[in-house]
LODO-755840 format. One line per 8 residues: their letters; for each residue x, y, z of C-alpha. Coordinates in steps of 0.05 Angstrom, whole numbers, plus 32768, in hexadecimal, padded with zeros to 4 digits. Example, Ala and Ser with C-alpha at 12.3 -4.5 7.8 and 13.67 -1.06 7.14 Angstrom:
BEGIN
AS = 80F6:7FA6:809C  8111:7FEB:808F
//
This chain:
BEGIN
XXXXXXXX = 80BD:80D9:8044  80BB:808C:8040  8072:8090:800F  8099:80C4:7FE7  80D6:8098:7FE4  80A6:805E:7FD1  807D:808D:7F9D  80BD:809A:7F77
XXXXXXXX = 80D8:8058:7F7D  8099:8042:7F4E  809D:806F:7F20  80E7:8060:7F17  80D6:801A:7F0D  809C:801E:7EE3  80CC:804E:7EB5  80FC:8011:7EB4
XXXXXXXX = 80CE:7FD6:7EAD  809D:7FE8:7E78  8094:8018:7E3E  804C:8035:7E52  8062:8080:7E59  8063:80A6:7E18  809F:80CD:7E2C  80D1:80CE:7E6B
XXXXXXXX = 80EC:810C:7E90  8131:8110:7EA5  813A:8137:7EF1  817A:8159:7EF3  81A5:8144:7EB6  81EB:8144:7EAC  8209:817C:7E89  8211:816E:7E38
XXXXXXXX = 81D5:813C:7E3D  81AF:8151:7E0A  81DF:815F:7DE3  81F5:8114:7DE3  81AE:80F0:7DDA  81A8:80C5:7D9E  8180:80DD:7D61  8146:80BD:7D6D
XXXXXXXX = 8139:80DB:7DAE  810F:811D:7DA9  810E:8152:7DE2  80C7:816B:7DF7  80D8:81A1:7E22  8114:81B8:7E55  8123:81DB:7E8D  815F:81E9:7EC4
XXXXXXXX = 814C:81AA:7EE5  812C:8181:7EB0  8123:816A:7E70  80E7:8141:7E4E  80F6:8101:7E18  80D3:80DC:7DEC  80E8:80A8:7DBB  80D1:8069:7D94
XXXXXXXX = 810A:8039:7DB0  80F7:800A:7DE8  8109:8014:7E2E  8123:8059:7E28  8129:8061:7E67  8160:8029:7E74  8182:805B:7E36  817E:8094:7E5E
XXXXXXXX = 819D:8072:7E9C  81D8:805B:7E72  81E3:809B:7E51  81EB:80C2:7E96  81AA:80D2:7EB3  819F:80D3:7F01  814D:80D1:7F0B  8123:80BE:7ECE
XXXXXXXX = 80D5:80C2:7EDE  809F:80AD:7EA8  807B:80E9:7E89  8039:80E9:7E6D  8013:80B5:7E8E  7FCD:80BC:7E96  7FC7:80B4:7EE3  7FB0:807E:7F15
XXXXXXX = 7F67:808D:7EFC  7F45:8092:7EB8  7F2F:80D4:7E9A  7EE3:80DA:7E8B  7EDA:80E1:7E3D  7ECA:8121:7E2E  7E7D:811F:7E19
//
């Protein structure tokens, strides 16, 4: 539970603290959230439980925070390890 704990715990932080992640997912938002996201924010896909961001303003996931988000992860990160290139 505790590497779990510390596994989410740096990927909350990493959303916070940088910009790398083309697009941030949203666990479990408030009802009406999408509804109320500013213009430039564009949805990527949605669920019962989630819902997928992207925008060109910096630290977007400080926005989401303030606008009523619970849990915001980074989406669309590579990984921990490089891809081969294909060829």
């Amino acid at each position: 539970p505790l590497m779990a704990l510390g596994w989410l715990a740096t990927l909350v932080a990493g959303g916070l603290l940088t910009d790398e992640a083309p697009g941030q997912v949203v666990l479990f938002p408030p009802m009406h959230f999408v509804q109320d996201l500013s213009f430039d924010v564009a949805v990527l896909g949605a669920n019962g439980w989630s819902v997928t961001l992207t925008s060109e303003q910096p630290a977007l996931a400080r926005a989401l925070y303030r606008q009523g988000a619970w849990l915001v992860l980074p989406a669309g990160l590579p990984g921990c390890l490089p891809l081969p290139s294909p060829g």
